[in-house]
C-alpha positions as CSV (number, residue, x, y, z in Angstrom):
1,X,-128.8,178.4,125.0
2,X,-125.4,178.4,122.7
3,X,-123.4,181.6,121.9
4,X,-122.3,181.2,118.4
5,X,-118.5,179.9,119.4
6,X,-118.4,176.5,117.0
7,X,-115.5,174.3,118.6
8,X,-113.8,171.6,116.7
9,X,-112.2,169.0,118.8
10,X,-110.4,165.9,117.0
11,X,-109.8,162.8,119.9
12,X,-109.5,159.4,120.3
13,X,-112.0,157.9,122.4
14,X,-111.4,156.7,125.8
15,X,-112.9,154.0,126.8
16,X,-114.4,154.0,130.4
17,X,-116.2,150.9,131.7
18,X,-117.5,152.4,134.7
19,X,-118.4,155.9,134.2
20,X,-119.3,157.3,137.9
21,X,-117.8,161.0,137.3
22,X,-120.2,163.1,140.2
23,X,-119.2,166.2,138.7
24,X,-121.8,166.8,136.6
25,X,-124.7,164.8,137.8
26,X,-127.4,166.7,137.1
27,X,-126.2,167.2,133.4
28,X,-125.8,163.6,133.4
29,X,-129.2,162.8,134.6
30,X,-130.5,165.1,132.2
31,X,-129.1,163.5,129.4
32,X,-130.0,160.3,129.9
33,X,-133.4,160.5,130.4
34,X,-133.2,162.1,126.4
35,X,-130.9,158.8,125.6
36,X,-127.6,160.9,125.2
37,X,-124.3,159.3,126.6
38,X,-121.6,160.8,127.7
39,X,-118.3,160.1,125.4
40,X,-115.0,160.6,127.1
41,X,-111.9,162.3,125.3
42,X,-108.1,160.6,125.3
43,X,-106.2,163.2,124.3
44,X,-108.4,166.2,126.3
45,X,-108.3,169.6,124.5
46,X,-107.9,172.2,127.5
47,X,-110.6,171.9,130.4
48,X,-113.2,168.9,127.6
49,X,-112.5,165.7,129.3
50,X,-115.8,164.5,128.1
51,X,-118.8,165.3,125.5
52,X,-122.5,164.1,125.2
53,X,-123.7,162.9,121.8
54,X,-126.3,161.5,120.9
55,X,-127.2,157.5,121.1
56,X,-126.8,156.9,117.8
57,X,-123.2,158.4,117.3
58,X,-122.5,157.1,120.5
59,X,-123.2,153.2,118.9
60,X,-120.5,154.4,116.4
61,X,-118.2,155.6,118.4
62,X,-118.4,152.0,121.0
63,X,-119.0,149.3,118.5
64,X,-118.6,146.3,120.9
65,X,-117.0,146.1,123.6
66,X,-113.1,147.6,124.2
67,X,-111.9,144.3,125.3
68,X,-113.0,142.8,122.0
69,X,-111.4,145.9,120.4
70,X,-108.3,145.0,122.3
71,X,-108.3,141.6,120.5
72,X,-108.9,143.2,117.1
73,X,-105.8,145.8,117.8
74,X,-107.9,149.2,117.2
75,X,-109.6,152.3,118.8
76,X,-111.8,154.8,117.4
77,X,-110.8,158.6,116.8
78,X,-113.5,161.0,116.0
79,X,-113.9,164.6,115.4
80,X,-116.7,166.9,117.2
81,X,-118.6,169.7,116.9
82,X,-120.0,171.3,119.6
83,X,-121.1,175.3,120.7
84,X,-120.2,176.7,124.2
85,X,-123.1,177.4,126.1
86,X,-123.5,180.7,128.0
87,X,-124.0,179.6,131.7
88,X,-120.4,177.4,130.8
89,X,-121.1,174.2,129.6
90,X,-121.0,172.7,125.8
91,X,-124.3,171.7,123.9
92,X,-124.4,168.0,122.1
93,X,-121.9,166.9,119.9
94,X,-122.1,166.4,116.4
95,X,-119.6,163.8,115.3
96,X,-118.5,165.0,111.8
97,X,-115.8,162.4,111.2
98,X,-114.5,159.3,112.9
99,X,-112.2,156.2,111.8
100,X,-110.6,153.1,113.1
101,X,-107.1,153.2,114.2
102,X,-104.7,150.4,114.5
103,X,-103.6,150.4,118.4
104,X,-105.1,149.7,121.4
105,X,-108.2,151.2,122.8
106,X,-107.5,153.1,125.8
107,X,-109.3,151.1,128.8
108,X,-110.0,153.0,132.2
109,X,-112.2,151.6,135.1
């Protein structure tokens, strides 16, 4: 359940090649049984460090693999929107926008 607070959040993606974050394992677990991944944020807005969206934008938003986008000199940035839930967490994201940047991906283990 969502309360009707819409939150834009514009970020480029960081790009995490082992994602074992424990904080939220039971959202996690939940998610990806219904094939949504979790997307992490670069430049975090407030207490976001990460979203969920669904497999589909998530193929957009990794479209091979950030050591290949290394080599090609560019990183994606995206813009979200997502509702605040009422017991504290965020709903799926929507992606609304997203674009290629010149630069280098950012690359955390």
């Amino acid at each position: 359940m969502s309360s009707n607070t819409v939150i834009i959040i514009d970020s480029s993606i960081q790009y995490k090649i082992v994602d074992i974050e424990q904080k939220d394992y039971l959202r996690y677990s939940f998610e990806s049984l219904n094939k949504n991944k979790r997307v992490w944020l670069d430049d975090s807005s407030g207490t976001i460090k990460w979203l969920y969206v669904n497999k589909a934008d998530f193929d957009r938003l990794w479209p091979e693999s950030p050591f290949k986008m290394v080599e090609k000199n560019y990183y994606i940035k995206a813009k979200f929107k997502l509702k605040k839930m009422f017991f504290g967490d965020y709903s799926i994201a929507k992606v609304i926008a997203f674009e290629k940047v010149t630069g280098r991906p950012n690359i955390k283990k």
